[in-house]
C-alpha positions in Angstrom: 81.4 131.8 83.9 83.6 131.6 87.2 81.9 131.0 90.9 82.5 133.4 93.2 85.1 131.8 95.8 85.1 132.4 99.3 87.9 131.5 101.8 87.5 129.1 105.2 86.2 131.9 107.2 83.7 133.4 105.1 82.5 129.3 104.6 82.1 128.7 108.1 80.2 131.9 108.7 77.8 130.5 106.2 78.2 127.3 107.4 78.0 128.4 111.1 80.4 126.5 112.0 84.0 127.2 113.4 86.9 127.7 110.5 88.6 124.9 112.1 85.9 122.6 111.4 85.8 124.0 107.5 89.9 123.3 107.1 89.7 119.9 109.1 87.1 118.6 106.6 89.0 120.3 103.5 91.8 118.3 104.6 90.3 115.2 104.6 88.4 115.9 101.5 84.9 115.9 103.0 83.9 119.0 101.7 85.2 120.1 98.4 88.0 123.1 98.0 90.9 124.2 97.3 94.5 125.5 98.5 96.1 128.9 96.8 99.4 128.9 98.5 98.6 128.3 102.1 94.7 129.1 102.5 91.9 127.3 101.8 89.5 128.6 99.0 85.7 127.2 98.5 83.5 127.5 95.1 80.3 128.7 96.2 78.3 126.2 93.8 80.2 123.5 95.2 79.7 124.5 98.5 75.8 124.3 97.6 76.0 121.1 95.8 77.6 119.4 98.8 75.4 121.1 101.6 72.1 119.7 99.0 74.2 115.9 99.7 74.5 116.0 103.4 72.6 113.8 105.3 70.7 111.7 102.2 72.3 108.3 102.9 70.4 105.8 104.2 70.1 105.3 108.1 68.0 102.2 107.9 71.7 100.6 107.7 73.3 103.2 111.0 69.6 102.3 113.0 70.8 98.3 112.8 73.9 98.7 113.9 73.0 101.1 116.6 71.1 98.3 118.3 73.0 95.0 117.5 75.0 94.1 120.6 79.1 92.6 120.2 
């Protein structure tokens, strides 16, 4: 069964975030879609997937590095 797809504007809404934002990370492949033609198209489930990844890595790591002076 297909996913409903959405395009960059309908993300970002859910997202709340500007449509900008949602190509930029396209683009750079930080959030999973795809182009037909010219626009940007997003699987829903994917979408969902990605959003359930977002901020699990481990910040012990970011914390050390905040403090360590050069």
């Amino acid at each position: 069964m297909a996913h409903a797809t959405y395009t960059a504007d309908e993300i970002a809404q859910y997202l709340r975030v500007h449509p900008y934002t949602v190509k930029r990370l396209a683009r750079a492949g930080k959030i999973p879609g795809f182009k037909i033609g010219d626009q940007w198209r997003f699987d829903v489930q994917e979408i969902e997937d990605w959003k359930k990844t977002q901020g699990t890595e481990d910040k012990s790591t970011t914390i050390a590095r905040k403090g360590r002076k050069k």
